[in-house]
C-alpha positions in Angstrom: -3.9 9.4 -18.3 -7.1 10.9 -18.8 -6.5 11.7 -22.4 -5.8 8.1 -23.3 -9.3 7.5 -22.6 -10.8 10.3 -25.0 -12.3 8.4 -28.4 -10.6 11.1 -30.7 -11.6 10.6 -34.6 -8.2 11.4 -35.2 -6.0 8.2 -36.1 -1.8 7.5 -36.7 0.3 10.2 -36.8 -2.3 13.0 -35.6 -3.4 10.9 -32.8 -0.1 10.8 -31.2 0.8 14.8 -32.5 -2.2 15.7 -30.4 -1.4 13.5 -26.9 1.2 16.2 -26.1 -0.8 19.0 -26.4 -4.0 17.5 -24.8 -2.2 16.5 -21.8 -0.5 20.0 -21.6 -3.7 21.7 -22.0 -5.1 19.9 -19.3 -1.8 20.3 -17.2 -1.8 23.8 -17.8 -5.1 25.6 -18.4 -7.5 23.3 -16.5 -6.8 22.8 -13.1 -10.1 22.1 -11.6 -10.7 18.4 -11.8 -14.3 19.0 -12.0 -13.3 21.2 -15.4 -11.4 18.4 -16.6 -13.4 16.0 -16.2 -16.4 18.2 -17.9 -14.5 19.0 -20.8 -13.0 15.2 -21.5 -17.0 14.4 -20.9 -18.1 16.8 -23.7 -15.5 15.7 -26.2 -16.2 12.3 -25.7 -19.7 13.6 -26.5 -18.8 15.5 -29.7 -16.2 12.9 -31.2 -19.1 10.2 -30.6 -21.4 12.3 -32.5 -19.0 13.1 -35.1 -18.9 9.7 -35.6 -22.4 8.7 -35.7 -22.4 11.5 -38.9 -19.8 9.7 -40.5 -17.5 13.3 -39.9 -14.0 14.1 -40.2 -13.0 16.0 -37.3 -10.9 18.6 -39.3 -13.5 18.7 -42.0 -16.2 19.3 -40.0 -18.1 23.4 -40.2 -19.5 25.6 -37.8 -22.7 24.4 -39.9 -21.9 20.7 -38.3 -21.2 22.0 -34.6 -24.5 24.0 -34.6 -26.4 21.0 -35.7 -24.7 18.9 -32.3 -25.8 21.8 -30.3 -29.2 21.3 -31.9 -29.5 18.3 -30.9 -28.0 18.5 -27.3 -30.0 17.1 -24.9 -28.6 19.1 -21.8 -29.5 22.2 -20.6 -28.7 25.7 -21.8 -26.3 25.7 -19.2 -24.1 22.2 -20.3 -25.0 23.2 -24.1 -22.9 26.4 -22.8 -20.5 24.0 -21.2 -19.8 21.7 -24.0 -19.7 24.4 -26.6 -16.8 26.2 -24.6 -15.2 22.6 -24.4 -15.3 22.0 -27.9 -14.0 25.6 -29.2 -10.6 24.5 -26.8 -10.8 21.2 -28.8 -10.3 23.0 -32.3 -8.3 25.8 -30.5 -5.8 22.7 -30.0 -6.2 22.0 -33.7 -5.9 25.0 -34.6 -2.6 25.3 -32.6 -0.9 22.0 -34.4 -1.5 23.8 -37.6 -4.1 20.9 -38.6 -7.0 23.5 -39.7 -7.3 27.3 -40.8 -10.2 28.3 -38.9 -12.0 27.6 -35.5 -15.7 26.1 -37.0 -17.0 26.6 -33.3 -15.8 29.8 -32.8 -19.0 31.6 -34.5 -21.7 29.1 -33.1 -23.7 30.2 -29.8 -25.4 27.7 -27.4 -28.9 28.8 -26.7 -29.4 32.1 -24.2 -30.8 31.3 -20.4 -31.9 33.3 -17.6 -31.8 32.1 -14.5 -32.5 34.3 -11.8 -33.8 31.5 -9.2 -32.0 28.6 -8.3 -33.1 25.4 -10.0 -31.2 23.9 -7.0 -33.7 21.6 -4.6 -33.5 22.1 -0.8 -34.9 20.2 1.9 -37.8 22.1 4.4 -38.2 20.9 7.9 -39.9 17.9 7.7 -37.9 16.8 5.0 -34.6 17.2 6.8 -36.2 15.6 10.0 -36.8 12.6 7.9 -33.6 12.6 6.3 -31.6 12.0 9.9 -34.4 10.1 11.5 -33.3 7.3 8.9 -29.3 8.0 9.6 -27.7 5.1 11.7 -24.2 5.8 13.9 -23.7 2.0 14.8 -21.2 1.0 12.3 -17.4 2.9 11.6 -19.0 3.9 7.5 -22.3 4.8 9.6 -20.1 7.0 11.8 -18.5 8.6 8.8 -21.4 9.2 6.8 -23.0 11.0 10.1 -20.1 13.1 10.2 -20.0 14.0 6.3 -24.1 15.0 6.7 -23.1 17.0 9.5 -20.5 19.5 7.8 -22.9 19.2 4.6 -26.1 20.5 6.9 -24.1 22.9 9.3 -21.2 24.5 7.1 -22.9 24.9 3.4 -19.7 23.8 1.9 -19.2 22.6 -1.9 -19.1 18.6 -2.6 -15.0 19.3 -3.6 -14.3 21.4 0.0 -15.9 18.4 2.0 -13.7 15.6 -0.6 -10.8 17.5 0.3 -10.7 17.7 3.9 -7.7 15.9 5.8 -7.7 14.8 9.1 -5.3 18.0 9.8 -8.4 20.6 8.5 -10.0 19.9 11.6 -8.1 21.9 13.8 -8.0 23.6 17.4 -7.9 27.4 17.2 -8.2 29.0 20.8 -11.0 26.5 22.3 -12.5 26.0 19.6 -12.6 23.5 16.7 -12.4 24.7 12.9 -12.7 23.1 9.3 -10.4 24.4 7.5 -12.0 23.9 3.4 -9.6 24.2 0.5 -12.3 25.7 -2.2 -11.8 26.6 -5.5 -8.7 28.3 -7.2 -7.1 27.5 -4.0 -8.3 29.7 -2.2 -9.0 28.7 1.7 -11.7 28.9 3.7 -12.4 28.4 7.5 -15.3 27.9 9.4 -16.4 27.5 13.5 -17.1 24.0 13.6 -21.2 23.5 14.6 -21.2 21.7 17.9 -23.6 18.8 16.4 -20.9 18.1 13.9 -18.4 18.3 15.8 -20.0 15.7 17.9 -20.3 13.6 14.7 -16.4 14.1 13.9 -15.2 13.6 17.2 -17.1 10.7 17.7 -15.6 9.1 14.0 -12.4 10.5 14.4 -12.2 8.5 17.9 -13.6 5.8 16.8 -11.7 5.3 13.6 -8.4 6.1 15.3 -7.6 8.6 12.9 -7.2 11.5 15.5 -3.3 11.0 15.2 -3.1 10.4 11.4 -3.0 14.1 10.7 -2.2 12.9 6.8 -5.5 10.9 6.4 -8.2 12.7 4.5 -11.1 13.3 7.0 -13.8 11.6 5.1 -12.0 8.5 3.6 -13.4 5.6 1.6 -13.6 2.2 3.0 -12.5 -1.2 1.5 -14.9 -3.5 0.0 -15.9 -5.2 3.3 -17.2 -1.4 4.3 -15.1 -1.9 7.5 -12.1 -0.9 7.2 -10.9 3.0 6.4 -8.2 3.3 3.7 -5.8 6.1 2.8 -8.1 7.6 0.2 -10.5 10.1 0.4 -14.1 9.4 -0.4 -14.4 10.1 -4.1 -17.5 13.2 -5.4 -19.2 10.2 -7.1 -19.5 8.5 -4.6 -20.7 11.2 -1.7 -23.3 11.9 -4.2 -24.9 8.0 -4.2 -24.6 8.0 -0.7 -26.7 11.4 -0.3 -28.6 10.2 -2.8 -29.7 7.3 -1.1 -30.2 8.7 2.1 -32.5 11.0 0.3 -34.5 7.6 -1.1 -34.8 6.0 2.1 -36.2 9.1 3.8 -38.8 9.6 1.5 -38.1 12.9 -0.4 -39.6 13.2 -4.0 -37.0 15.7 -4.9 -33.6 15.6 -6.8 -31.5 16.0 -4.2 -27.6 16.1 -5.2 -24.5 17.7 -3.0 -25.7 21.2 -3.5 -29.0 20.9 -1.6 -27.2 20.6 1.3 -25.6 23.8 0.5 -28.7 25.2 -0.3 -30.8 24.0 2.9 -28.0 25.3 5.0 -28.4 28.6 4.0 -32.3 28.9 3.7 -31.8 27.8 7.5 -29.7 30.3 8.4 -31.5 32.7 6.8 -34.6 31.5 8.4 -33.3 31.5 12.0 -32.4 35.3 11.5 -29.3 35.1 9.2 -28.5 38.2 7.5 -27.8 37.9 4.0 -24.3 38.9 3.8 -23.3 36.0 6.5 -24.8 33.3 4.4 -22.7 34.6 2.3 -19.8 34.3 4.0 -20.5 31.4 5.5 -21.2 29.6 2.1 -18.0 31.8 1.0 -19.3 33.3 -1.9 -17.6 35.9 -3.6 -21.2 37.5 -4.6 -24.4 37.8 -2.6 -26.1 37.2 -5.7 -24.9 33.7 -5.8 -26.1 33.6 -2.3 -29.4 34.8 -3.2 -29.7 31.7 -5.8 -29.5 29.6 -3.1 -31.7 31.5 -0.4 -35.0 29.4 -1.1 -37.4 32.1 2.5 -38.8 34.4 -0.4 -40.3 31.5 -2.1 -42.8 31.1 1.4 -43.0 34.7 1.3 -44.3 34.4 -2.4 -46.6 31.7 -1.1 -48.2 34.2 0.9 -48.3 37.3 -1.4 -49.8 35.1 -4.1 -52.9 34.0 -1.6 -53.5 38.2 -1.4 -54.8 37.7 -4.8 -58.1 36.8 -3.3 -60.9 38.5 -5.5 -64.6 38.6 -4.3 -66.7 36.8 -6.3 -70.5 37.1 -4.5 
């Protein structure tokens, strides 16, 4: 269990007290793995701290917890993150009757404004490179090409693309779909593009997963990368793998799952796109979202800045 691996200060009695209402916690109020494993990430971080100051946990004051925020070296967004984490941490405390008050309750991360996307894409040249260096020899080289595809062509979250099964890639009329399970359960479907579908059919044959309907789509590969297991290909390691494509083509950015997400959509928006489709087809529930990832208005400012052009003889 995840829990058993959290470095809680606590120790004998308390320690075991709290299992039960960590685990339930967890069980009941944080369903996204991605949450989960945020929050056991930032309590880790705390409880480390804590111990560092020589702190007891149910001693410690909202004084303390500002002074770990202080000191934080993420941004204003994980600071934000973390905080909310550790407020459920004493909320659980708090519940077990171990403490009066909530120290975190009172303490504020720092403020941010973010009205532009801090999320890299990939322009043209960059995206050429990035497939010029893709190989479709080998079954894992077949998979990867398939996993870039639906990244480049579908804008879909890291978690959708994790979660696919052999059975999300489905026939509706002539046609073939991805069907994405996305966050809070909520389903989303999408046209396959005909260059990944090319990609999938092509792995999917290959592979001989085309009749394994309860097969994830993507799945990882045993240690002699040749043979496909029953296990989908885990975020951490989609990341490295984009990450490493991205090294080997030459791009001096930080490029992470969401680029792909983000240079879909500046494509599509590019190409003629309206706004509210690349919202829909990145299914977000806001075209502000959208808008954070829509990278055409920073050429446009490219070119309003160069009007600036004052005479000077």
């Amino acid at each position: 269990m995840q829990v058993e691996r959290l470095k809680l200060l606590l120790s004998g009695p308390q320690a075991e007290k709290l299992r039960e209402e960590f685990e339930d916690t967890i069980a009941s109020e944080l369903r996204n793995p991605n949450t989960i494993s945020a929050y056991l990430y930032a309590w880790r971080n705390f409880a480390d701290w804590c111990r560092e100051q020589k702190l007891d946990p149910l001693k410690v004051r909202a004084a303390h917890i500002g002074a770990w925020i202080a000191q934080h070296k993420g941004s204003p967004r994980t600071q934000r993150q973390h905080l909310s984490a550790v407020r459920r941490l004493f909320d659980i405390y708090l519940f077990r009757g171990l403490i009066e008050t909530n120290p975190a309750a009172r303490v504020r991360a720092a403020k941010f404004s973010d009205s532009r996307a801090r999320t890299e894409s990939l322009d043209p040249d960059e995206a050429k490179r990035f497939f010029a260096q893709l190989k479709n020899a080998s079954l894992i080289e077949q998979r990867n090409m398939a996993i870039v595809r639906v990244f480049f062509h579908h804008a879909p979250r890291a978690t959708a693309v994790v979660k696919l099964g052999v059975a999300d890639y489905f026939l509706k009329g002539n046609e073939r779909w991805l069907r994405f399970g996305e966050k809070r359960g909520k389903v989303h479907e999408l046209p396959v593009h005909p260059k990944a579908k090319h990609a999938v059919d092509t792995w999917l044959a290959n592979s001989g997963l085309s009749d394994h309907s309860d097969w994830p789509l993507f799945p990882a590969f045993s240690r002699d990368r040749e043979t496909p297991i029953c296990r989908p290909i885990s975020r951490r390691s989609l990341y490295k793998l984009l990450r490493r494509f991205a090294t080997k083509a030459a791009i001096d950015k930080k490029i992470g799952c969401h680029s792909f997400r983000a240079t879909a959509i500046t494509f599509f928006r590019e190409n003629g796109g309206s706004l509210e489709d690349a919202g829909r087809l990145a299914n977000h529930e806001s075209l502000v979202t959208t808008m954070l990832y829509d990278h055409t208005s920073d050429k446009a400012l490219v070119g309003h800045v160069l009007r600036v052009d004052i005479p000077e003889a």
